[in-house]
N, C-alpha and C positions, 0 to 999 in steps of 0.2 A: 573139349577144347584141345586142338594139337600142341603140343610144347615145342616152343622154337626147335630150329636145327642145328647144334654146334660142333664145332671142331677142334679138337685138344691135342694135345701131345701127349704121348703114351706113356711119358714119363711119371706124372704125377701120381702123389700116391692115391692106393685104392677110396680112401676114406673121402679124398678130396674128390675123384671124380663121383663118387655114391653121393657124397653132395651136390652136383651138380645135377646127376640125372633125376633127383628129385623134380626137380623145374625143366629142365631140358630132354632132345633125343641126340645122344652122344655119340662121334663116331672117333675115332684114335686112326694114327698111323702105327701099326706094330713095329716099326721099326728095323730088326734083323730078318724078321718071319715074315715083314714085305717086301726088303731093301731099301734103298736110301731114297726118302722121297726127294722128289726133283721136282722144279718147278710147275712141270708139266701136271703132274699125278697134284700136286697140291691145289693148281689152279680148278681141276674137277671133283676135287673135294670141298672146294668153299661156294661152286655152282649155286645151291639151296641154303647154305648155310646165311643165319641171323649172327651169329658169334663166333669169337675165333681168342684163341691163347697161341699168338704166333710169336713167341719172342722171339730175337733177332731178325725174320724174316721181315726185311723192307716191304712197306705199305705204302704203296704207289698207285698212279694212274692205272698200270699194268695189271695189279694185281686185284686193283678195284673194279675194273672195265669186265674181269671173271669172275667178280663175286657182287653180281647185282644186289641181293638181299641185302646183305653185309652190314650192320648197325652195330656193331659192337668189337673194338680188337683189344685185349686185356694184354699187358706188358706184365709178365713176372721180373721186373727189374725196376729200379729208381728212374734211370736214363731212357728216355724214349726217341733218339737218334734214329732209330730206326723208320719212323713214321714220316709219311711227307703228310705235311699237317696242313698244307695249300690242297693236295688231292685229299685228304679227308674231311677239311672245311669242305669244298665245292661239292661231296657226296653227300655230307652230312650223317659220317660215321664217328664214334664215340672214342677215344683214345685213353686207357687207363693204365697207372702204373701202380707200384708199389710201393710207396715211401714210408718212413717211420721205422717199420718192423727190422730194418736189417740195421740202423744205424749204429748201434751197438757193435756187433761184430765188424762192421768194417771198421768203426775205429779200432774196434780190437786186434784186428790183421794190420792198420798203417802203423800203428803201435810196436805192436810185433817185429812189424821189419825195420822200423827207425834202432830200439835195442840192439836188433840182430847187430845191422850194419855198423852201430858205433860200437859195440862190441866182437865184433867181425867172427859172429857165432858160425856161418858156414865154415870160414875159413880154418879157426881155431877145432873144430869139430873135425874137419877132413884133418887136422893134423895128427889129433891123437889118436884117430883111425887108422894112420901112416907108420904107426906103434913110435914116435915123436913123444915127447912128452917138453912141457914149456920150461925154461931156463926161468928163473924168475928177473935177474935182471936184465934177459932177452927185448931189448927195445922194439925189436923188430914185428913185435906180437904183441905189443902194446894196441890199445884202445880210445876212442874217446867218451869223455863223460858225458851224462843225460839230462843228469840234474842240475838247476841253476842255468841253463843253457837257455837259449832264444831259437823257440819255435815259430814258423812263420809259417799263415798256412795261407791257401790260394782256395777264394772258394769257403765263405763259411754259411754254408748251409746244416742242413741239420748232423749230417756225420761231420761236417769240420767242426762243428760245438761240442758234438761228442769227444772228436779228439782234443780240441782245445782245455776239456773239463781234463782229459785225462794226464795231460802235458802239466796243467796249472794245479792240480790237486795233488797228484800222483808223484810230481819230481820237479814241483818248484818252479818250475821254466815259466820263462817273461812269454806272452803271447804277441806274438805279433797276426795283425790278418790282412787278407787284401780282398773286398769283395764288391758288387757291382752297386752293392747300398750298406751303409753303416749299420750295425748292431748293437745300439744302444745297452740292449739287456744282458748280452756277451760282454761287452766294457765295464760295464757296472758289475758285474757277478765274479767275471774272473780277470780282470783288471787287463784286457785285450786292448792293443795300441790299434787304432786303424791307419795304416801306411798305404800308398801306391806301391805299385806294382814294384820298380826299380829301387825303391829305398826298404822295402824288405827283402830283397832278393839281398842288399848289400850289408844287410843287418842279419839276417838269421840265420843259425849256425845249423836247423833242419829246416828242409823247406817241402812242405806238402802240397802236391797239387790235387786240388780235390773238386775242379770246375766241372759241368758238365760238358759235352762235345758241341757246338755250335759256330757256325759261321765266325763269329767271333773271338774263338780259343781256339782253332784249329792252327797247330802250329806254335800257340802262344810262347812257347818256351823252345828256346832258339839257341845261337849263335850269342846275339848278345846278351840273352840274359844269363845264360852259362858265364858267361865274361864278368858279369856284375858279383856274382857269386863268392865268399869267401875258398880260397883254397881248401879251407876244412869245413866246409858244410857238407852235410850229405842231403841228396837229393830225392824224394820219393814222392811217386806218381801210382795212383790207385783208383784216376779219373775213368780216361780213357786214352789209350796208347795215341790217337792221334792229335792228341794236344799237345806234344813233342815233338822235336825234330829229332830223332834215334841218331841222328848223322853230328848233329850237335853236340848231344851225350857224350857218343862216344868219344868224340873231339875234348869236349873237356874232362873224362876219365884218362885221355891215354897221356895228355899234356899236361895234368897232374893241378886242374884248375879249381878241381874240386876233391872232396876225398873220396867220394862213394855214392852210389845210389840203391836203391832195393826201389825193383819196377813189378807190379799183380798186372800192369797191361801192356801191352806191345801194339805197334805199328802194324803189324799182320797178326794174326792170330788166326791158328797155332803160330807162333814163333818160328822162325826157318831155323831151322837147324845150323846154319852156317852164319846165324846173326854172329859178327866177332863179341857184342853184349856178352854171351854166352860163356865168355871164354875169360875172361877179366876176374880177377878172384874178392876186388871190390865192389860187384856186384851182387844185389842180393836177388833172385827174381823166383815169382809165384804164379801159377796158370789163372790166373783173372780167378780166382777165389774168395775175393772181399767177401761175401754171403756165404760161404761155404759150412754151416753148419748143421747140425740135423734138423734142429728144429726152426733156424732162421728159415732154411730153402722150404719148411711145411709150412711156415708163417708167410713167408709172399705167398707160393703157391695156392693158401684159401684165402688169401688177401685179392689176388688175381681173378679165382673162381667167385667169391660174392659181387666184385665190379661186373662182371661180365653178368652173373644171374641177374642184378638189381638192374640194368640197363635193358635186360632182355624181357622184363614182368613187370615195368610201369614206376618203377624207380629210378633214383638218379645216385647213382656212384658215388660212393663219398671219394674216390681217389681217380677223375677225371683228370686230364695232362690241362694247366691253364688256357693254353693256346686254343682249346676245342670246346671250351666249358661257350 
């Protein structure tokens, strides 16, 4: 019997593809040893192929019209934006992601940067590199506290629980959350207020954006809700850069409407270089690194390759995207 035909990224490690080729016939793009694949070169590599691990790579009409076979596209990420889910309905190809396994560490990184920012770690860092050292009654290098404070998050899914456990256990903070359906079990467990959108924004003194990207977040955070915001909140997004207005931001950073923000995603990525964000010293910002760890990135990555094996051998994926199940 032939074993389906799939297509990976050369990234992955060895153990994870030797897992797959058990069940499948594997091909990779090498990447430097090929050059940079481009649309073209990938459209005749999915020719034959049953599977594919193409994260970020949009799954469209286009791309499905050259991959007649096509049953299976495995997402190594939580977010599946990348999918038009009307052309993989009407092909009747499989959409999977990765949930669960990273939740942890991304709260561990929005965490991260909420400390950084109220304790203005970059800043104070570049200064005693500057051979500086802090005056103690220096106001000007003063901080804000973390504890007892009013976290508000946006978006309580499974990593905004995790942050939420970490904000309400870790340093006392009132929870506040805003999400598209109540959380009963989050309310009862860590004493979570559920607010609308605008009366948390005007209540919480951190505020996390933690929604997925969809027609209906794109942009959520604006103009006025920068306006609604305490002058000393800090601001932190680890969604997805375009469920901000970057132009808003900065407007309420340089108008002094807010205190600070610490952003893992941006509006382009890479980042332009002449973003002025960049330049702001109460900013805190990270290369989209939420899952950044050894073992989280080995945990999606065979999280990614058994969705794809189990949809390609007469199984059904425990981690299909809802919209396609």
């Amino acid at each position: 019997m032939n074993k389906p035909k799939v297509y990976i990224p050369n990234y992955l490690p060895k153990e994870i593809v030797a897992y797959i080729e058990k069940y499948c016939t594997v091909e990779t793009w090498k990447g430097e040893e090929d050059g940079e694949l481009h649309k073209e070169e990938l459209f005749k590599l999915l020719e034959d192929k049953e599977g594919a691990i193409l994260t970020g790579m949009t799954i469209d009409d286009n791309l499905l019209s050259h991959a007649p076979k096509l049953k299976v596209v495995s997402n190594i990420a939580v977010g599946y934006n990348n999918f038009d889910l009307g052309a993989m309905k009407k092909r009747g190809v499989i959409g999977t992601n990765t949930p669960g396994v990273l939740d942890d560490s991304v709260a561990d990184l929005v965490f991260s940067l909420l400390l950084a920012s109220a304790r203005r770690i970059s800043e104070l860092d570049a200064y005693v590199k500057a051979e500086k050292w802090k005056d103690s009654d220096n106001e000007n290098l003063f901080g804000e506290d973390v504890h007892h404070k009013t976290l508000g998050i946006i978006g309580m899914g499974r990593i905004g629980e995790a942050i939420a456990k970490r904000g309400k256990l870790g340093f006392d903070m009132e929870i506040l959350y805003c999400n598209r359906n109540r959380k009963p079990e989050v309310e009862e467990s860590l004493g979570a207020k559920y607010e609308d959108l605008n009366s948390l924004l005007s209540k919480a003194d951190f505020i996390v954006l933690m929604t997925p990207l969809t027609k209906e977040t794109k942009g959520l955070i604006g103009y006025k809700e920068f306006e609604l915001m305490k002058n000393t909140a800090i601001f932190i997004n680890a969604s997805r850069g375009q469920t901000i207005n970057e132009a808003a931001l900065l407007d309420a950073l340089l108008k002094g409407k807010i205190y600070g923000a610490a952003l893992d995603v941006f509006e382009n990525e890479p980042i332009n270089l002449d973003n002025p964000l960049l330049k702001l010293p109460n900013v805190i910002t990270t290369p989209h690194i939420g899952t950044a760890t050894a073992k989280t990135r080995f945990d999606m990555a065979m999280q990614a390759a058994e969705n794809m094996v189990k949809a390609l051998t007469g199984g059904t994926p425990a981690n299909v995207v809802k919209e396609l199940k």
